[in-house]
C-alpha positions as CSV (number, residue, x, y, z in Angstrom):
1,X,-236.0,6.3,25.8
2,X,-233.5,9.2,26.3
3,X,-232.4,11.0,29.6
4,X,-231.7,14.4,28.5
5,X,-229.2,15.4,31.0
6,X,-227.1,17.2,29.0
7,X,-226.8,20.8,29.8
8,X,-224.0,22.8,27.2
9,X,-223.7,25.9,30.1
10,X,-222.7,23.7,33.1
11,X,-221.7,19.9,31.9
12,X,-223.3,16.4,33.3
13,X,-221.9,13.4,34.7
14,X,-223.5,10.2,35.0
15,X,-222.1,8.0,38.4
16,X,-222.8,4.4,38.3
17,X,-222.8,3.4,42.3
18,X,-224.1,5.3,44.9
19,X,-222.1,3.9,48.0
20,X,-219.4,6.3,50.2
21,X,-217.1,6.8,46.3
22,X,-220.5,7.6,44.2
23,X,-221.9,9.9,46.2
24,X,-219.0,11.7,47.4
25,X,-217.7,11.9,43.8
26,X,-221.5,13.5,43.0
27,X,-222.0,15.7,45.4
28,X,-218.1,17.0,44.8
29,X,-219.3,17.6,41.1
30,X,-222.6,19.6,42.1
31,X,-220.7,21.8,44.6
32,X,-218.8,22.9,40.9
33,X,-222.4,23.5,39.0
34,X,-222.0,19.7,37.4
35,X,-225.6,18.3,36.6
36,X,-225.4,14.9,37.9
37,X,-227.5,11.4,38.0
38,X,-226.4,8.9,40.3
39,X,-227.7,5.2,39.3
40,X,-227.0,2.3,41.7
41,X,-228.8,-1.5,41.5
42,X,-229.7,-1.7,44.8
43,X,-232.5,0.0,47.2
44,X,-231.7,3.4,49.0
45,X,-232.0,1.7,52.4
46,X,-228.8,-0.6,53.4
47,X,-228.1,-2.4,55.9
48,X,-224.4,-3.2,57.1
49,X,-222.1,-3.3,60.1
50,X,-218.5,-2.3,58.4
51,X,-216.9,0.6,59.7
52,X,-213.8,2.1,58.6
53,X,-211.4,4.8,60.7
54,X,-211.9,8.4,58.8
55,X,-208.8,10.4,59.1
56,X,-210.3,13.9,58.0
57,X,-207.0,15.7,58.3
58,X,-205.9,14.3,55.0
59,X,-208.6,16.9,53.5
60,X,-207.5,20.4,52.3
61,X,-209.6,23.6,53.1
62,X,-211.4,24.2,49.9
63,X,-215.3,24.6,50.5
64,X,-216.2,21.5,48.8
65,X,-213.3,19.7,50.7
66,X,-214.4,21.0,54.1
67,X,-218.8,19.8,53.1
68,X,-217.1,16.1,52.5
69,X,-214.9,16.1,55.9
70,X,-217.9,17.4,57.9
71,X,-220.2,14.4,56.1
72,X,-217.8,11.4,56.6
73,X,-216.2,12.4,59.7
74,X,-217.6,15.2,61.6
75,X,-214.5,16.7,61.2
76,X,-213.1,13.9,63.5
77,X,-210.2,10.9,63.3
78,X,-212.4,8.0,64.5
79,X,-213.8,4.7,63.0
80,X,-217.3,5.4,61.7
81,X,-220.4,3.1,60.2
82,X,-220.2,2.6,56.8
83,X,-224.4,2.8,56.5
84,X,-223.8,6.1,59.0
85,X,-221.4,7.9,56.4
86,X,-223.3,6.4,53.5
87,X,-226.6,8.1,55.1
88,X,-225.3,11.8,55.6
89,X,-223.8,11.7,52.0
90,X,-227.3,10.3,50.6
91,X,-229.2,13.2,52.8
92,X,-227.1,15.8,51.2
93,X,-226.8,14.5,47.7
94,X,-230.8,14.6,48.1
95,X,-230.4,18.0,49.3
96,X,-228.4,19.5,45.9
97,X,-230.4,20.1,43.4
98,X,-228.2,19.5,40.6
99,X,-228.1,15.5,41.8
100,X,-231.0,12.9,40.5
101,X,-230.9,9.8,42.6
102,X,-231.7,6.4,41.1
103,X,-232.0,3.7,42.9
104,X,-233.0,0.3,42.4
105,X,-231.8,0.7,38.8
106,X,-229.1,-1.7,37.2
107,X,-227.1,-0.6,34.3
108,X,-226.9,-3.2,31.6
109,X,-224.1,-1.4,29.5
110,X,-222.2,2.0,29.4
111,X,-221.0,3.7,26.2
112,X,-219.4,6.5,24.3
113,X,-219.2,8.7,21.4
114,X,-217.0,11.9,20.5
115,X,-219.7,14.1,22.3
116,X,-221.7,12.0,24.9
117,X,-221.2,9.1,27.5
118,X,-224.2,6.8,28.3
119,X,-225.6,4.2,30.8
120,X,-228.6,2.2,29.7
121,X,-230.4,0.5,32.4
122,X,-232.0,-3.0,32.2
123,X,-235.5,-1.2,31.6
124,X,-234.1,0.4,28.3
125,X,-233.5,4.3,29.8
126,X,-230.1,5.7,28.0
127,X,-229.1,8.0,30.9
128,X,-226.9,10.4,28.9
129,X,-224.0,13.1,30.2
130,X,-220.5,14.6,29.4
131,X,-219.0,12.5,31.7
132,X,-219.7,8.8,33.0
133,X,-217.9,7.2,36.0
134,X,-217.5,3.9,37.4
135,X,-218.2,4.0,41.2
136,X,-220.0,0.6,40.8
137,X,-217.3,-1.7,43.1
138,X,-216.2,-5.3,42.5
139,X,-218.4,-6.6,39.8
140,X,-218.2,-3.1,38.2
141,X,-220.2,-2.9,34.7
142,X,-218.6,0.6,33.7
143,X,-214.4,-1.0,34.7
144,X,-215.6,-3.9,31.9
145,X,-216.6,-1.6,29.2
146,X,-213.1,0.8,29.9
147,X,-210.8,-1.9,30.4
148,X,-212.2,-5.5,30.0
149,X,-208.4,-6.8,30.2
150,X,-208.9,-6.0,34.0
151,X,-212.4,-5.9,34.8
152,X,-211.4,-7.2,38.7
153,X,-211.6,-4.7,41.3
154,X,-208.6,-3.9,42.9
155,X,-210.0,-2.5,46.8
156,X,-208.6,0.9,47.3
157,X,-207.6,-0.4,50.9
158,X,-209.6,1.6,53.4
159,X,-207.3,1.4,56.7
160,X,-209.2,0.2,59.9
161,X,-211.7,-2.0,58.7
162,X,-214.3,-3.4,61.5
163,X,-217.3,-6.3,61.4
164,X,-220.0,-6.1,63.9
165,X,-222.8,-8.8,63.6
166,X,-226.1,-7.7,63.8
């Protein structure tokens, strides 16, 4: 069964992972008229204790730039909740209406040809789009498919990492 996301006027991306990189990346893309699904193989509620320091300075001053400081940070330098951050980004990729949030939905392969990229889920839905990226973390399907020579994930080495135990 086929997703027709696939709009010629404004393009579609398909995200696989809908953590802090996912739905950043997809709401970035719908602030630019991008038709978006986000897929990710867990549940939408999480529960975690990491917190990382946000240093929103390191933004620039586009619109779209200043929606993602104000979501992470508040506009502030402090250490944040990762769950906190992740649940401002998920209220306002819910907000745009150009995002379709899937949760609970595990990719079992991507693909490409000249025109299209594809995810097809574990159910059998080909979730189609212009574009497909790889947000999916450590045991990421999409880095396998692109280059299964390093299909490890290499942490992009968020500064000021903290555990709390709950």
């Amino acid at each position: 069964m086929k997703n027709a996301l696939r709009n010629e006027r404004d393009g579609s991306a398909v995200i696989v992972g809908a953590s802090l990189s996912g739905l950043m990346t997809g709401i970035a893309l719908a602030q630019e008229g991008i038709h978006i699904t986000i897929i990710d193989k867990v549940g939408e509620i999480r529960h975690g204790g990491s917190g990382l320091r946000v240093n929103g300075e390191t933004f620039g001053e586009s619109k779209t730039e200043r929606l993602l400081k104000q979501l992470v940070s508040r506009g502030k330098s402090s250490v944040q909740l990762w769950s906190t951050i992740e649940s401002r980004l998920r209220t306002q990729a819910k907000k745009e209406s150009r995002i379709n949030l899937l949760y609970d939905t595990r990719v079992s392969s991507v693909g490409q040809d000249e025109d299209t990229a594809w995810a097809v889920t574990e159910s059998g839905e080909e979730i189609c789009g212009d574009l497909l990226i790889g947000a999916d973390g450590h045991n990421s399907r999409v880095r396998k498919h692109v280059a299964p020579q390093k299909s490890n994930a290499v942490y992009a080495g968020y500064m000021g990492w903290i555990a709390s135990m709950s």
